[in-house]
C-alpha positions in Angstrom: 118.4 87.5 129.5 119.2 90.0 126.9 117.2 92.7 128.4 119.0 93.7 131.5 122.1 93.9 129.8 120.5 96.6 127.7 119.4 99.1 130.4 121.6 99.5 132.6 124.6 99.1 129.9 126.7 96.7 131.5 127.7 93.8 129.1 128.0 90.5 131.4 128.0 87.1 129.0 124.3 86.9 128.2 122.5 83.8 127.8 120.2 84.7 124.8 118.5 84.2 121.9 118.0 84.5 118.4 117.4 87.1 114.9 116.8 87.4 111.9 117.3 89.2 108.0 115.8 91.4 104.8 116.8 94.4 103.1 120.2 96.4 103.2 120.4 100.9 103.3 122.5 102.4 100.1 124.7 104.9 101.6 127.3 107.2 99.6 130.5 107.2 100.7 131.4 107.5 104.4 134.9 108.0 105.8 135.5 107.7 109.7 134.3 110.2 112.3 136.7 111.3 114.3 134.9 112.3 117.7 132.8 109.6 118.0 135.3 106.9 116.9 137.9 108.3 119.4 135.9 108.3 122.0 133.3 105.0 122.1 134.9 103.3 119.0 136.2 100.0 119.5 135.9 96.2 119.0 132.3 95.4 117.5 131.2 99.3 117.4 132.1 101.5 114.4 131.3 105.1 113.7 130.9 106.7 109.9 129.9 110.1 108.8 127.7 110.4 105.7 126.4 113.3 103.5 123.4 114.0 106.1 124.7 112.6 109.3 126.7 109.9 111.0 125.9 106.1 111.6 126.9 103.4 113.9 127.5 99.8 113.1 128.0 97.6 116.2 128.8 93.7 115.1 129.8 90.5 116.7 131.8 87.6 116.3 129.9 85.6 114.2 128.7 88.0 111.8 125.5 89.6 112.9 124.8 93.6 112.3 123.4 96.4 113.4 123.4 100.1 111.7 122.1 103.1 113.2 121.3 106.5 112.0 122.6 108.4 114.8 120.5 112.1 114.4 117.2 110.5 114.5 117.8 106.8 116.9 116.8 105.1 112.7 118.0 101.5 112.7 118.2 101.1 109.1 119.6 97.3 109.0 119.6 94.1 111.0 121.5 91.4 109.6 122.1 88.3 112.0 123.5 85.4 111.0 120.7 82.7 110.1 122.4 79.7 108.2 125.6 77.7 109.2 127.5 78.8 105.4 130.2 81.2 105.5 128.3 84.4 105.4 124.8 83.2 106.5 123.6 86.4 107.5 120.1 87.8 105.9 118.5 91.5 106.4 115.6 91.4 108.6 114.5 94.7 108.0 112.4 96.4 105.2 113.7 100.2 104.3 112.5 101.8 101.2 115.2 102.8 98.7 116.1 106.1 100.4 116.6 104.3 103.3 114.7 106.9 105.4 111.4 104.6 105.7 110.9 101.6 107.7 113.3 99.8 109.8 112.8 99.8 113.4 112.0 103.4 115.1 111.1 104.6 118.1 107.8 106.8 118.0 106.7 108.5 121.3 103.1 111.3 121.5 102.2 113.8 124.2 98.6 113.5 125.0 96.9 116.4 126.6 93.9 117.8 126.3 91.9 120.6 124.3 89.9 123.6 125.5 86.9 121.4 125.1 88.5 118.6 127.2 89.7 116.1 124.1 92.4 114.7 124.3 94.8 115.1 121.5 98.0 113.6 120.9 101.3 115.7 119.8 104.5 114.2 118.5 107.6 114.8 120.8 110.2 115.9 118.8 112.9 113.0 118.1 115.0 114.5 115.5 118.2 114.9 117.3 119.8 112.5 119.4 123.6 112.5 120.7 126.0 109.4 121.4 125.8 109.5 125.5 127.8 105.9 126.0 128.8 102.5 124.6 129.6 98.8 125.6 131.0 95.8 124.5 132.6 92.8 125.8 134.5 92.7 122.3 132.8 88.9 121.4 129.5 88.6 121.4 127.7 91.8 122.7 127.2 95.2 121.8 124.9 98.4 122.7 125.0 102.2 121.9 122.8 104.6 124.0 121.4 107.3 122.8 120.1 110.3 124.3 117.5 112.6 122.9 117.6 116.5 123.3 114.9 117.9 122.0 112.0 116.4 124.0 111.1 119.0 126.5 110.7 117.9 130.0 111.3 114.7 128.7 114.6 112.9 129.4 115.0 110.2 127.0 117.6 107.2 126.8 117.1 105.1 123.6 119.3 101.9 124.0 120.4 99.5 121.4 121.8 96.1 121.6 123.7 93.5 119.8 124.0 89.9 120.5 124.8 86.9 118.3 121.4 85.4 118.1 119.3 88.6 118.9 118.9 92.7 118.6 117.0 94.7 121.2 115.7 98.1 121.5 115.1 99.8 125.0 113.6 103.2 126.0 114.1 104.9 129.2 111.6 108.1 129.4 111.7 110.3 132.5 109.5 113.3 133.4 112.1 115.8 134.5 109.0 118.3 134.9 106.7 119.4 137.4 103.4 117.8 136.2 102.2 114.7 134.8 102.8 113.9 131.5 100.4 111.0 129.3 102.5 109.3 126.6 101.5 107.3 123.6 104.5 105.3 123.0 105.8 102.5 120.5 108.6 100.5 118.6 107.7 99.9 115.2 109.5 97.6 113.5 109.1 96.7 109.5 110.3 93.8 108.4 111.0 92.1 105.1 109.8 89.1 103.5 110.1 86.7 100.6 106.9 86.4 99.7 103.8 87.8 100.1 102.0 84.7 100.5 104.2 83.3 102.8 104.2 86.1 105.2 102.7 84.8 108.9 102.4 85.6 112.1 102.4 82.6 114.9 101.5 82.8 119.1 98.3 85.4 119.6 95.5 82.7 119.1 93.0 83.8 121.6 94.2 87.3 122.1 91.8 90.2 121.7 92.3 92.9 118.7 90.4 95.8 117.2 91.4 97.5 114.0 93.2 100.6 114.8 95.6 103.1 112.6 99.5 103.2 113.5 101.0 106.0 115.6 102.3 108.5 113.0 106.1 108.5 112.9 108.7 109.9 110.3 109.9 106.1 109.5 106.7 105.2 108.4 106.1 103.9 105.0 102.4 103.4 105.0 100.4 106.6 106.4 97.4 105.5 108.9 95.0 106.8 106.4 96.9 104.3 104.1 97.0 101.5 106.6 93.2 101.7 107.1 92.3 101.9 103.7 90.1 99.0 102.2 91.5 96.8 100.1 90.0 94.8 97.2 91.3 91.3 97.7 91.0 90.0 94.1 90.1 86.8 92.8 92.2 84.5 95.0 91.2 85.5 98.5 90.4 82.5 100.3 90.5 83.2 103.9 90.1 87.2 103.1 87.7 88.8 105.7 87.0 92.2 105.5 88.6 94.2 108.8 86.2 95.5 111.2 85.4 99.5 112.1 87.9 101.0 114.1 87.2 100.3 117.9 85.3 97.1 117.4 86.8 94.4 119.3 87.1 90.7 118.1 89.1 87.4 118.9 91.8 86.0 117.4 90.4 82.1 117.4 93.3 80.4 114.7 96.5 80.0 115.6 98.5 81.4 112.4 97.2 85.2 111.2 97.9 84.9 107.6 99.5 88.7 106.5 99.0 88.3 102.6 95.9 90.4 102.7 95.9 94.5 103.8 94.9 94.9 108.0 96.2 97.4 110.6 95.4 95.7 114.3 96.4 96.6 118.2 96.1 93.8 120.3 95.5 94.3 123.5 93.2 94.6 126.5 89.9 96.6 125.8 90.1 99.3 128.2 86.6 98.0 130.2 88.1 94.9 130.9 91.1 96.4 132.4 89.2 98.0 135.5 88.3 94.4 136.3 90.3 92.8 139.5 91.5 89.7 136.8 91.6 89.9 133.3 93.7 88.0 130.2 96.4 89.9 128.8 98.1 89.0 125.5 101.1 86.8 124.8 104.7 88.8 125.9 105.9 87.3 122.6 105.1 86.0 119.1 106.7 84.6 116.2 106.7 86.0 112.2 107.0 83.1 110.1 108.6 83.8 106.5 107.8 80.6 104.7 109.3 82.1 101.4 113.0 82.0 103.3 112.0 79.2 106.1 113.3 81.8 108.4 110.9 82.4 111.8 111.7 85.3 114.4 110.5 85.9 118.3 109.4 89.4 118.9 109.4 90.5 122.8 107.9 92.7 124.4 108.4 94.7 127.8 106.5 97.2 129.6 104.4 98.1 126.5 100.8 96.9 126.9 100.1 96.4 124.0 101.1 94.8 120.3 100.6 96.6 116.8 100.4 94.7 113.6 100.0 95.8 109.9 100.3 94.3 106.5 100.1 96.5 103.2 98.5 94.1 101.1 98.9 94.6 97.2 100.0 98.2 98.5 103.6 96.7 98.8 104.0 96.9 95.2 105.0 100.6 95.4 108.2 99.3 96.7 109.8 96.6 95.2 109.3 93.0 95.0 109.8 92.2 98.7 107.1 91.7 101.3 106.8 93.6 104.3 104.9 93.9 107.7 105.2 96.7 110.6 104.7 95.1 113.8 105.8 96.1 117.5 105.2 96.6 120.9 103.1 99.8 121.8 100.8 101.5 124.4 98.4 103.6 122.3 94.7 102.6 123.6 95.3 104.3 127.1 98.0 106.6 127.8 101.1 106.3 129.6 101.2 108.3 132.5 104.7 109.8 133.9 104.6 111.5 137.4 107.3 114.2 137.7 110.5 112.6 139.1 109.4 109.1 137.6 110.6 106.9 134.9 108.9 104.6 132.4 110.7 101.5 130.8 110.0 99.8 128.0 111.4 97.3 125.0 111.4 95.4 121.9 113.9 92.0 121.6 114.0 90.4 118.1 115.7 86.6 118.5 115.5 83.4 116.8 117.2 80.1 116.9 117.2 79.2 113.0 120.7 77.9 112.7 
């Protein structure tokens, strides 16, 4: 599978799966970076320097795309080949015009605790990432890995890979210091849609959820005061039910969650039902159904405990005619913890089989 590839950064022939499209970054011009190019350029993995910083774009043979703002690990575009026509490749991901919001980014918080004993969560600082290795096996897979250094005690390795039907994103955090550290953690992807009526999410009947705000991250395009905001549905709001208080835990009992209306969910595990010897755990995977495009994508999760899901609702006007969701794995209801010396693991794979 596509995942142990991406760790260890060996590039073997994978037997793998499947991704999909949406919108595309404006850059200005960009001419070649020497450095970089010279020294992990090759077949499928080009480096560009732009006013503001430098990208990667790793490809493959049959069309599909990757592109990577390399000072901040912000993948901007994902473009994998979805219909049999010559081109056939669509975006998958929702960026804002700038191209500095949304996309898929990695968001990781130090929890510790206050002089009264509450714990409160901290940002580590992810603004500056170097180029630490690449791979390819010049057909059909690709991966850059990135390695943060301005995290602290905190050695980070953020890995991205290629593959003709799918795109994965792995982290690699080690506690290179001499206490524990507790780590709110998360991939957030946002992806684009057709049509806000036709935007669906498929595979977490019977999972648990409560209503919960995003971890704050400098990709996001809707704030967690935004994303918990109430929305007025308007006149046509069949199925519209109002979202619950934060905290309050309910059950997803259909098997489609319709996303045309505003919500902001972790599902998970409430944390009481985790201290029990045997208890359910949610689906390791789920599909996003955009019935505007007929286009359906598997998200994967690995390590992460639990899965975050957001839709802006009418909110999405703001920015353009497209539809979006943010959705990922994460592991915000309970901490992380790292032990000094110890490594944590975790990943997102987005693969679908529409051709």
């Amino acid at each position: 599978m596509a995942a142990a590839s991406l760790l260890s950064l060996s590039l073997p022939k994978p037997t793998i799966i499947i991704p999909k499209s949406s919108a595309s970054t404006i850059t200005p011009t960009v001419t070649v970076t020497e450095p970089l190019e010279q020294k992990f350029g090759r077949k499928g993995i080009k480096f560009t320097e732009y006013e503001g910083g430098q990208t990667a774009e790793l490809s493959v043979r049959n069309g599909s795309s990757v592109k990577i703002q390399l000072n901040n690990a912000h993948v901007t575009s994902y473009k994998p080949k979805v219909y049999w026509k010559d081109d056939g490749c669509e975006e998958v991901l929702y960026t804002t015009s700038s191209g500095d919001k949304g996309g898929i980014g990695l968001v990781i918080d130090s929890v510790t605790d206050d002089t009264k004993g509450k714990s409160v969560a901290k940002g580590v600082d992810l603004s500056q990432w170097v180029v630490k290795d690449a791979d390819s096996d010049s057909i059909d897979a690709v991966q850059v890995e990135l390695s943060c250094t301005t995290s602290g005690t905190l050695d980070i390795t953020y890995v991205i890979s290629l593959y003709a039907l799918s795109m994965a994103t792995a982290v690699i955090v080690k506690n290179k210091g001499r206490k524990p550290v507790n780590l709110k953690t998360g991939i957030l992807s946002h992806l684009r849609f057709k049509k806000r009526g036709g935007t669906a999410i498929d595979g977490l009947k019977g999972s648990s959820y409560c209503t919960h705000p995003p971890l704050s991250s400098p990709f996001e395009i809707l704030s967690p005061s935004e994303a918990l905001k109430p929305e007025d549905p308007g006149l046509f709001s069949f199925g519209w039910e109002p979202e619950k208080k934060v905290g309050v835990w309910s059950k997803q009992d259909v098997p489609i969650t319709i996303l045309k209306h505003k919500l902001s969910r972790v599902y998970g595990t409430p944390l009481e039902e985790r201290l029990k010897e045997f208890y359910n755990t949610i689906p390791s995977k789920y599909e996003t159904l955009d019935q505007g495009r007929e286009l359906f994508f598997r998200v994967i999760r690995m390590g992460f405990e639990e899965i975050y899901l957001s839709s802006p609702g009418s909110l999405s006007e703001k920015y353009g005619n497209d539809y979006f969701i943010c959705t990922g794995p994460v592991s915000v209801l309970s901490p992380i913890t790292i032990e000094p010396g110890e490594e944590w693991r975790g990943a997102q794979v987005i693969e679908h089989d529409n051709l």
